[in-house]
DRENTORZA-78063 format. One record per residue (C-alpha): residue number from 1; y negated, x negated, z negated. Coordinates in nm, 2 decimals. Layout:
N
ATOM   seq       c2       c1       c3
ATOM   NUM        Y        X        Z
...
END
This chain:
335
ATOM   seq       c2       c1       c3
ATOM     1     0.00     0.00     0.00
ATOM     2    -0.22    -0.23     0.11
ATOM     3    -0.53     0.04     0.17
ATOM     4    -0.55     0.07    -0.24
ATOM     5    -0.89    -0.10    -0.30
ATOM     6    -0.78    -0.27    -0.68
ATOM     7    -0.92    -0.64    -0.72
ATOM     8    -0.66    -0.89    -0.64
ATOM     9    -0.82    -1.02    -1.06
ATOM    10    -0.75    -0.63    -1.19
ATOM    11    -0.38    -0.63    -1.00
ATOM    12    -0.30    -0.97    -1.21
ATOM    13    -0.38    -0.92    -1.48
ATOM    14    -0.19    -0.55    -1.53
ATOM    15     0.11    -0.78    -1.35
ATOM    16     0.06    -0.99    -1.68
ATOM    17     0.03    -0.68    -1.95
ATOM    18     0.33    -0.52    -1.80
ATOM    19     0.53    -0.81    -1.78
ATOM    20     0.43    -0.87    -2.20
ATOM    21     0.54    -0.52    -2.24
ATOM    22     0.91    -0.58    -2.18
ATOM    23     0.94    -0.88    -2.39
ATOM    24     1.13    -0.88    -2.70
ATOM    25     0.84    -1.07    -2.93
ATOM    26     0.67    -0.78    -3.12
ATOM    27     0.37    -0.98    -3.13
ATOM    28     0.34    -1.02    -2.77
ATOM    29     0.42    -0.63    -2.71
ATOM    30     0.23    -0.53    -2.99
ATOM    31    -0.09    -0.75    -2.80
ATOM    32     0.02    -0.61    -2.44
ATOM    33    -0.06    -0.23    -2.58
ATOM    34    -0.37    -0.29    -2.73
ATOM    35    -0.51    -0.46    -2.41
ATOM    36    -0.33    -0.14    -2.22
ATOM    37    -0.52     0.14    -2.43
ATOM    38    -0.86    -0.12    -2.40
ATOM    39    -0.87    -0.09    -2.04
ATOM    40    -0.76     0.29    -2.00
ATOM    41    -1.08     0.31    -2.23
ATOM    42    -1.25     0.12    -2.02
ATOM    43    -1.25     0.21    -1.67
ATOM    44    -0.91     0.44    -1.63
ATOM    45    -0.91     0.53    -1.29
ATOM    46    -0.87     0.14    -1.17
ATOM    47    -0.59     0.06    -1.43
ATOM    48    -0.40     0.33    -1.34
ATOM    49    -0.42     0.29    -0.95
ATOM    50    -0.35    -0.08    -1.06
ATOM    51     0.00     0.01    -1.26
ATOM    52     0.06     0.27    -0.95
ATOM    53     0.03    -0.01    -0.70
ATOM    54     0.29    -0.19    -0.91
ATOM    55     0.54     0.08    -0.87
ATOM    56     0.60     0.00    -0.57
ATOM    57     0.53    -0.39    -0.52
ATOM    58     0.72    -0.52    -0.77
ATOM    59     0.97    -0.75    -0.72
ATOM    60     1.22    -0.59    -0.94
ATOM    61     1.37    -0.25    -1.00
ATOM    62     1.37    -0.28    -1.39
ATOM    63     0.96    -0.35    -1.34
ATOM    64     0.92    -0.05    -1.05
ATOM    65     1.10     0.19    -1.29
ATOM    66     0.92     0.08    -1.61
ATOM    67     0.58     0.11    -1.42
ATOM    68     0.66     0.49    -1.32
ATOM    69     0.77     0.57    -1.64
ATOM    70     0.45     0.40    -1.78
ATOM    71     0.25     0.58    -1.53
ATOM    72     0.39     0.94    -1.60
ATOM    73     0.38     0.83    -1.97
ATOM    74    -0.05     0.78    -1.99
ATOM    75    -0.14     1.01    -1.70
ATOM    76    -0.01     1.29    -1.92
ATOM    77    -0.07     1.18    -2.29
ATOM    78    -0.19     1.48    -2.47
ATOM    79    -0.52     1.48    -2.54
ATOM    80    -0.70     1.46    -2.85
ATOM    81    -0.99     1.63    -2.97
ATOM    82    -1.25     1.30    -2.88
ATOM    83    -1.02     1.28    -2.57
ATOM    84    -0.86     1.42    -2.23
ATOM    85    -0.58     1.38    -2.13
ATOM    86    -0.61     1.08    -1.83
ATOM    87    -0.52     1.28    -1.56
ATOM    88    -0.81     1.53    -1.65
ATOM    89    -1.02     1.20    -1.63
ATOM    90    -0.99     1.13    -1.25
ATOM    91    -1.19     1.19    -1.01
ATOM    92    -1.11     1.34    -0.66
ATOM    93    -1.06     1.07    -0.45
ATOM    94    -0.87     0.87    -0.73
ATOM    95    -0.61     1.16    -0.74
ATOM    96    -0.58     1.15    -0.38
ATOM    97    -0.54     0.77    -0.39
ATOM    98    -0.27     0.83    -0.62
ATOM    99    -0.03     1.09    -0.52
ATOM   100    -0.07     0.88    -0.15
ATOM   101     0.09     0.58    -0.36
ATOM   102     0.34     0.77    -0.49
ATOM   103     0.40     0.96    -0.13
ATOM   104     0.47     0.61    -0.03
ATOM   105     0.71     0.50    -0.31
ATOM   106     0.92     0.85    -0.30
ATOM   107     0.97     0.77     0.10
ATOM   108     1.01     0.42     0.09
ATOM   109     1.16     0.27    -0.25
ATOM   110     1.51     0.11    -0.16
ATOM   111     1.63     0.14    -0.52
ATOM   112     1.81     0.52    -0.55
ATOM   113     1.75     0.43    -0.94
ATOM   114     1.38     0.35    -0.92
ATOM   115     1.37     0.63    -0.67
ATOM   116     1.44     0.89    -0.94
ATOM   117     1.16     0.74    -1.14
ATOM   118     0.97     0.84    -0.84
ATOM   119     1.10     1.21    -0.87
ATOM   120     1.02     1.24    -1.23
ATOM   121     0.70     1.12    -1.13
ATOM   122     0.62     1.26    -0.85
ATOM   123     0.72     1.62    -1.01
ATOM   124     0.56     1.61    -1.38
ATOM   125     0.22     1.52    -1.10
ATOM   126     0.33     1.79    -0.91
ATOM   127     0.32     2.04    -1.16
ATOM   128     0.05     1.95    -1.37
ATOM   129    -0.17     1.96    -1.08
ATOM   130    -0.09     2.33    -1.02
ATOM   131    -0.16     2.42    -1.33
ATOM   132    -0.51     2.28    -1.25
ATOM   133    -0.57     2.46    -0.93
ATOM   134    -0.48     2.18    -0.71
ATOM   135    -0.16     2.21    -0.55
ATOM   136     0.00     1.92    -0.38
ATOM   137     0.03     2.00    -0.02
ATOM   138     0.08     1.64     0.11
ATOM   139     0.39     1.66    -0.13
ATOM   140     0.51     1.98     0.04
ATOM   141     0.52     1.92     0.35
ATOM   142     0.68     1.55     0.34
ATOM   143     0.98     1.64     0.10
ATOM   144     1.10     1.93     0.36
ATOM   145     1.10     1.66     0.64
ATOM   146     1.29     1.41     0.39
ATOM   147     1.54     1.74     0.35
ATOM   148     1.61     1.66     0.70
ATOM   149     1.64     1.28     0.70
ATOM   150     1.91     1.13     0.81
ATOM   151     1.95     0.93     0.49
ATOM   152     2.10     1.05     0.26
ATOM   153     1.94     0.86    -0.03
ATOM   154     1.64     1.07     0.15
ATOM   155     1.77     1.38     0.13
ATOM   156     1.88     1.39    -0.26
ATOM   157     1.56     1.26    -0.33
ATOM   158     1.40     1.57    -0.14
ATOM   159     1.63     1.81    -0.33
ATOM   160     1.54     1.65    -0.68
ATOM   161     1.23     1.73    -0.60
ATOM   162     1.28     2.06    -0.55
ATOM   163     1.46     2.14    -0.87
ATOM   164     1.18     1.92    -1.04
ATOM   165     0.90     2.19    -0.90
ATOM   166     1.04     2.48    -0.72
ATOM   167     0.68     2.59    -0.73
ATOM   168     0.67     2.41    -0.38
ATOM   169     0.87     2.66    -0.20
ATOM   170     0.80     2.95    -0.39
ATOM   171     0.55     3.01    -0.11
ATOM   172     0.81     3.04     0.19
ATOM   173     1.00     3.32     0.34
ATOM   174     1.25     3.38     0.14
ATOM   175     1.50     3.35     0.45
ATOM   176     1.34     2.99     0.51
ATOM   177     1.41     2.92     0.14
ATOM   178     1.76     2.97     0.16
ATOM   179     1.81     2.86     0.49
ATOM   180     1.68     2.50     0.33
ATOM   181     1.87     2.50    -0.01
ATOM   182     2.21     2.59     0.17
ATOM   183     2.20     2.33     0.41
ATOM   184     2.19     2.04     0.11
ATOM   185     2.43     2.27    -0.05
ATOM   186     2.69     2.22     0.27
ATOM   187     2.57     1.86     0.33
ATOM   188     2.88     1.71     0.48
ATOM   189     2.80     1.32     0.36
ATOM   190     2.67     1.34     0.01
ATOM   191     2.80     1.49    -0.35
ATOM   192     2.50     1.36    -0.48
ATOM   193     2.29     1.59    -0.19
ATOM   194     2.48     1.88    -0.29
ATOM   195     2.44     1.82    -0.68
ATOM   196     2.06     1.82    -0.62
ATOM   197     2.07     2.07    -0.41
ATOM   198     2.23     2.30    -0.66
ATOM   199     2.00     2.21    -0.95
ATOM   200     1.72     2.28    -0.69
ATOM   201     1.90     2.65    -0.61
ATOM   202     1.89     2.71    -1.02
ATOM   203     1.54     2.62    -1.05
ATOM   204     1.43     2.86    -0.74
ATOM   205     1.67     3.13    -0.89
ATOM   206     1.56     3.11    -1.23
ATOM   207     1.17     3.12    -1.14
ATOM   208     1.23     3.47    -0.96
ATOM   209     1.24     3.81    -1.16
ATOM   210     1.49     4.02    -1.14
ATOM   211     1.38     4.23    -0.80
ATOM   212     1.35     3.87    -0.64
ATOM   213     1.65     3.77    -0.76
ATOM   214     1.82     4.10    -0.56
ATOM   215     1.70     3.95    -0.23
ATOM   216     1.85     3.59    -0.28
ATOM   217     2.19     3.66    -0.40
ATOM   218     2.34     3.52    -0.10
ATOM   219     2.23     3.21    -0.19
ATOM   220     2.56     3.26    -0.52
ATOM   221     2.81     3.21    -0.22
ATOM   222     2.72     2.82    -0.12
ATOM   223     2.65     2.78    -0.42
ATOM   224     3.01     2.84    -0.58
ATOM   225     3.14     2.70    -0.31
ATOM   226     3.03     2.37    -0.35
ATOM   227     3.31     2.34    -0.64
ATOM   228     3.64     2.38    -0.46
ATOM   229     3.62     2.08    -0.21
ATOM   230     3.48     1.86    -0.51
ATOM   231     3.73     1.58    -0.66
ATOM   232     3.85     1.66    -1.04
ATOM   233     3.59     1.38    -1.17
ATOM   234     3.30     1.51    -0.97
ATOM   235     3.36     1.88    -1.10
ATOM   236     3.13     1.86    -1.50
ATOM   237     2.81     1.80    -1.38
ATOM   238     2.82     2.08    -1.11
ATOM   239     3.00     2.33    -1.45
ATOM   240     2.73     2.18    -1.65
ATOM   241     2.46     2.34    -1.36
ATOM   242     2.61     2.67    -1.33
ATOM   243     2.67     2.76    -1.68
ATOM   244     2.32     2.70    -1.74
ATOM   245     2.23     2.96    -1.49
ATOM   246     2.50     3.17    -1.64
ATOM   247     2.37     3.17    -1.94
ATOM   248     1.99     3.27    -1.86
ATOM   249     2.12     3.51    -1.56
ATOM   250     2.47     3.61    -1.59
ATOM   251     2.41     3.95    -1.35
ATOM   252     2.37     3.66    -1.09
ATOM   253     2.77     3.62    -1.07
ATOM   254     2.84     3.98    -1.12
ATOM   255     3.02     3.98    -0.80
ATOM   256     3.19     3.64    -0.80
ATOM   257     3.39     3.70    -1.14
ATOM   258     3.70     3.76    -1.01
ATOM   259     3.69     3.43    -0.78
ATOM   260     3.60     3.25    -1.06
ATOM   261     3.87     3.33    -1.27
ATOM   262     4.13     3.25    -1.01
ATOM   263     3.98     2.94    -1.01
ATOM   264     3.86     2.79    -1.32
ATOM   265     4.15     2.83    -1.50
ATOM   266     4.36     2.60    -1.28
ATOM   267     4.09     2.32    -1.45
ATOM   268     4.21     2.35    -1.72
ATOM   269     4.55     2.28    -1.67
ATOM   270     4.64     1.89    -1.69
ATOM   271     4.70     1.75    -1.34
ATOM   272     5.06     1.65    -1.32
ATOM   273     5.21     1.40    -1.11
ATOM   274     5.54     1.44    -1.01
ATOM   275     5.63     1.09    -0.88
ATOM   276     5.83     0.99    -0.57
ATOM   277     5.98     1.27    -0.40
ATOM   278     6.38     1.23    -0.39
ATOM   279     6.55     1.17    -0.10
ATOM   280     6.93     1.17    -0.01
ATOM   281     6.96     0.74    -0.04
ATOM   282     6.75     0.78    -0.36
ATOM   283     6.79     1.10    -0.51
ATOM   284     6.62     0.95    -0.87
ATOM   285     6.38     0.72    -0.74
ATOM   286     6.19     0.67    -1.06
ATOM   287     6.51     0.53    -1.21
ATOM   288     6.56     0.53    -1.55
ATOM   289     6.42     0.26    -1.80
ATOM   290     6.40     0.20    -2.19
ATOM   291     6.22     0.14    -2.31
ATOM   292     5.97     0.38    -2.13
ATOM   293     5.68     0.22    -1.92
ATOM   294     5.40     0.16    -2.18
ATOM   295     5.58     0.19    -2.52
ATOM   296     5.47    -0.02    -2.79
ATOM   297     5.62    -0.42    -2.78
ATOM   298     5.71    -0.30    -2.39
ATOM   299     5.60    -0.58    -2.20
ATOM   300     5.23    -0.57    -2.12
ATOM   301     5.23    -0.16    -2.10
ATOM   302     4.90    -0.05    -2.18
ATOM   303     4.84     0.14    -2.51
ATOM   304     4.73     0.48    -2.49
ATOM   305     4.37     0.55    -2.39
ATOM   306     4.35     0.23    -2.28
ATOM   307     4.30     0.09    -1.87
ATOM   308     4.27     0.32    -1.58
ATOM   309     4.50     0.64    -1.75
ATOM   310     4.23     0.66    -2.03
ATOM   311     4.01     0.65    -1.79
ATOM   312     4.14     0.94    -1.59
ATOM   313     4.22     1.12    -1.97
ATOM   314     3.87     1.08    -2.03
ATOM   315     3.76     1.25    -1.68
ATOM   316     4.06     1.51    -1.72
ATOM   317     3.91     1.61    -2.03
ATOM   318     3.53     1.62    -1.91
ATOM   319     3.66     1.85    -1.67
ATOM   320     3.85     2.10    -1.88
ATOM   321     3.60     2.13    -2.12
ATOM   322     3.30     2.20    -1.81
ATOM   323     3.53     2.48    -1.72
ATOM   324     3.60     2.60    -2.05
ATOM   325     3.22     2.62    -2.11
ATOM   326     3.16     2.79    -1.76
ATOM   327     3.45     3.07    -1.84
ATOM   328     3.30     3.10    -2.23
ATOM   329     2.97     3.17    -2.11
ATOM   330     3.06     3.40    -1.83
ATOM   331     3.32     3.59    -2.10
ATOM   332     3.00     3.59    -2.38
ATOM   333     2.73     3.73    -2.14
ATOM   334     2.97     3.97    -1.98
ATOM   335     2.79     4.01    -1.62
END
């Protein structure tokens, strides 16, 4: 972002403070804040467009993250009665220059980590800035062309965003709304695409009332049917996402009830592997050995819970617990 007018001095020495902030001496961290809060004092606007600018030139991802969170962190300090809050201290053009930094970092930051910094960002902004009457349209209309990048990195970012502040497509055709969220919902490359995309299809559900609601319930269908074609250890997260809308609107999967119980309950079976099938020259291929495979003093068996099978216990059991939640919640609310 080489069009962000900061002094090459000012860019320096907020390089230094942040650096100081991440040390381990207390002293030197201790030191680093007071110079922070001196120069927010000071002149804000440059400081801040100075730790923005470091977002995204950096030359590490632990100091691009630690910059947004930073950022998001002082723009939106609550205020005090001597004090606004910083955003509320901007000017125009200093907003402007802003989100266009952080337009820049949500479209270009390699780093999927750092990127979600962006997103966090990028939606507290967002929404803050409606509250205040100034709605981000830049932001708007450069997430629904990520939506339809052919990177996928790119597109989950566009779909966090859209769970962060559904506020930005609240404004669409309802047909164009769901035509959106159901394409990341079915995006053939990406779980991560489809796990934002549901989260984004919550947060639009949830901020319509209940005549809205009526006129997006074909949305459920993709929705739901992201979990079948999902691995066992990719299933909690997308549970985790539906019970939370089944809890706040449970009249929502009125109609999917019966679906769900002929699936969820499977999940909470254990998977079971049956082994080598027989065959006629080796109709017991798994033999028979004893001590078993495993048993204590066996020779090098792994103890239980340890290695790759508690591993897969532990994502077994993440599983049958998100389903148990998903069915208790659905059973509780009685859509």
């Amino acid at each position: 972002m080489a069009d962000v007018l900061v002094p090459p001095e000012i860019t320096q020495e907020v390089t230094q403070i942040l650096s100081n902030l991440v040390l381990g001496d207390n002293a030197i961290r201790s030191s680093a804040e007071k110079a922070v809060n001196d120069r927010l004092e000071q002149t804000p606007e440059l400081y801040l467009l100075a730790i923005a600018q470091f977002a995204t030139s950096a030359d590490t991802e632990l100091m691009r993250s630690f910059s947004l969170v930073l950022l998001r962190r002082l723009l939106f300090r609550p205020p005090s009665t001597q004090r606004l809050a910083l955003y509320d201290q901007l000017s125009g053009p200093a907003i402007a220059t802003l989100e266009r930094i952080l337009l820049h970092s949500l479209l270009h930051e390699p780093a999927p980590v750092v990127r979600h910094m962006t997103v966090d960002t990028v939606t507290d902004l967002s929404n803050y800035s409606m509250k205040r009457g100034r709605p981000w349209h830049a932001l708007q209309s450069q997430v629904f062309a990520m939506a339809d990048s052919s990177d996928v990195h790119t597109r989950e970012a566009a779909y966090r965003v859209f769970a962060g502040c559904p506020n930005l497509i609240m404004d669409l055709q309802t047909e164009a709304i769901l035509s959106i969220l159901q394409k990341g919902l079915q995006d053939q490359q990406s779980t991560d695409v489809r796990l934002a995309s549901l989260r984004a299809s919550v947060a639009f559900l949830s901020a319509l009332d209940p005549g809205q609601q009526a006129h997006a319930l074909s949305l459920m269908y993709p929705m739901l049917n992201t979990l079948p074609a999902l691995p066992r250890a990719r299933l909690p997260p997308f549970l985790a996402v539906l019970t939370e809308l089944a809890a706040a609107h449970p009249l929502l999967f009125r109609a999917h009830v019966p679906a769900l119980l002929a699936f969820l309950p499977a999940l909470l079976l254990p998977a079971v592997d049956a082994g080598p099938t027989p065959t006629v020259a080796r109709p017991n291929p798994a033999g028979f050995a004893f001590p078993p495979p495993g048993a204590n003093g066996g020779g090098g068996g792994k103890a239980e819970g340890e290695g790759e099978d508690g591993a897969v216990s532990g994502e077994e059991d993440e599983v049958r617990k998100g389903a148990l939640e998903f069915m208790t919640t659905l059973s509780e609310a009685k859509p």
